[in-house]
C-alpha positions as CSV (number, residue, x, y, z in Angstrom):
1,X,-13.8,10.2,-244.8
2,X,-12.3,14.1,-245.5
3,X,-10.1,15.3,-243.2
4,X,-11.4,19.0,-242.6
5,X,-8.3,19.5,-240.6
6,X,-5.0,18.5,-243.0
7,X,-2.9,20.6,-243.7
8,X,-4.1,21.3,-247.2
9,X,-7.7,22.7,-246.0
10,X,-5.8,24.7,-243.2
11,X,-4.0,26.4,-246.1
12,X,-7.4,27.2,-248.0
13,X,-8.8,28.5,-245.3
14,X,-5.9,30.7,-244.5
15,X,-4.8,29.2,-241.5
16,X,-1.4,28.4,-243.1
17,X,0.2,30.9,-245.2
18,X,1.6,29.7,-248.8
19,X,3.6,31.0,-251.3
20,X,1.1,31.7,-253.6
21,X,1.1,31.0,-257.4
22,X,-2.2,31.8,-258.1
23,X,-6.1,31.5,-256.6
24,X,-9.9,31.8,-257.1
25,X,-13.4,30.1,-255.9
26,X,-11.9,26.7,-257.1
27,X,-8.7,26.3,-256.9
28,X,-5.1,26.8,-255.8
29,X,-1.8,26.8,-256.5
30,X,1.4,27.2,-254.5
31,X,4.8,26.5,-254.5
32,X,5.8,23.2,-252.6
33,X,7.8,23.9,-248.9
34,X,9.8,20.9,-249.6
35,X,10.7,21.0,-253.3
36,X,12.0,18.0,-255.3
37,X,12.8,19.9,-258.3
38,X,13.8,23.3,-259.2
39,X,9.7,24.1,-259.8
40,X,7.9,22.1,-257.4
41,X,4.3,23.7,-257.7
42,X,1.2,21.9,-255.9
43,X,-2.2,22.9,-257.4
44,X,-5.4,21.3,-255.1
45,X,-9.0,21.9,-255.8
46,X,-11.0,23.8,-253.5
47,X,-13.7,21.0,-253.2
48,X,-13.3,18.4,-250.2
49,X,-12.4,15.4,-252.0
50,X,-9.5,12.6,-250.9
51,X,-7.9,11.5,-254.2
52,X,-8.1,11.5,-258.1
53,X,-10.8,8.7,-257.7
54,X,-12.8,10.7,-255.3
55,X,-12.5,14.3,-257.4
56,X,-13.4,12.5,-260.5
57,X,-16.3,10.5,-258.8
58,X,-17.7,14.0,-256.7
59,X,-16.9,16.9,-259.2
60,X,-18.6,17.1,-262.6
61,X,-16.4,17.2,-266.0
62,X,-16.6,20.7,-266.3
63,X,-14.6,21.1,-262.5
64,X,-12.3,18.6,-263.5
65,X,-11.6,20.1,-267.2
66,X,-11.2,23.3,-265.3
67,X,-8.6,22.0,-262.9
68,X,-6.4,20.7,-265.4
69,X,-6.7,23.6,-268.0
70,X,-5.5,25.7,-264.8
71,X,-2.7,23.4,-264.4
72,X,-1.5,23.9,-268.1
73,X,-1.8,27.5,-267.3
74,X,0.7,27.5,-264.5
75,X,2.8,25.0,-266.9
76,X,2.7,28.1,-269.0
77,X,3.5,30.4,-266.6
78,X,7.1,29.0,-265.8
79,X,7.3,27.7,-269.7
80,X,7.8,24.4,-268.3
81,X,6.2,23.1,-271.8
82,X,8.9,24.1,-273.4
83,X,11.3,21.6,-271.5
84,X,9.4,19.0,-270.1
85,X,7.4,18.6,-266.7
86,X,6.2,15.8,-264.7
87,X,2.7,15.5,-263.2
88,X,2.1,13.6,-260.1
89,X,-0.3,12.5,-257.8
90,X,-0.9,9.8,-255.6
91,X,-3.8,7.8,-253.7
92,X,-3.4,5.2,-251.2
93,X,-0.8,3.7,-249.0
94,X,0.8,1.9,-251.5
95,X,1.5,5.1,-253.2
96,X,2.8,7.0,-249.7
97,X,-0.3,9.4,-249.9
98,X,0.6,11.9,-247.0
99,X,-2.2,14.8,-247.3
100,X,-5.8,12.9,-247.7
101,X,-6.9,15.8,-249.9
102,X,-6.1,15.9,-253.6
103,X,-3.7,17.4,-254.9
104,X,-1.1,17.6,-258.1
105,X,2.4,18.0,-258.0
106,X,3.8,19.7,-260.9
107,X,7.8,19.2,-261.4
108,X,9.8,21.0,-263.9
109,X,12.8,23.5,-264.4
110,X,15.7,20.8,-264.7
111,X,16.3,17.2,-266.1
112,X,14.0,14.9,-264.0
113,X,16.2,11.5,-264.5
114,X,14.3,8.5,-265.6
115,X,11.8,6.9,-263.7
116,X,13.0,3.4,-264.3
């Protein structure tokens, strides 16, 4: 069941400031407090929905296309593309999901290491 109270809604409904990268109806994007790279941007959907399973099962193609064409358009933004980037997001405990409300990390702006 959604969480109306994490931390993630608090900060759509404005009751926790963000540094803001960029928002409308459906979306947001800000960077991360507690960055892991030198760009550490989180971009969540509007729409109250847990995980990747749960905004692909609720949302139609055409919010889900929309999310991740936003997301290349921040990619843009800090010409990430041109070096590299890493998307991430998690679901479930085995994954250390802390915020039960979807969201992606974008990671970018230095050499990432390996993930083996």
């Amino acid at each position: 069941m959604y969480d109306k109270n994490n931390i993630f809604a608090k900060i759509i409904k404005k009751e926790i400031p963000c540094n803001l990268i960029f928002e409308d109806e459906k979306i947001i994007f800000f960077h991360d407090i507690n960055p892991q790279a030198k760009i550490h941007i989180l971009g969540i959907p509007k729409t109250e929905v847990i995980n990747l399973s749960d905004f692909i099962q609720k949302c139609g193609q055409e919010e889900v296309y929309y999310f991740f064409k936003k997301i290349y358009e921040i990619v843009k933004k800090f010409n990430l593309q041109k070096t590299g980037y890493r998307l991430i997001t998690n679901e479930g405990t085995d994954s250390n999901q802390e915020v039960q409300h979807f969201h992606v990390h974008i990671l970018g702006g230095e050499n990432l290491g390996s993930l083996n």
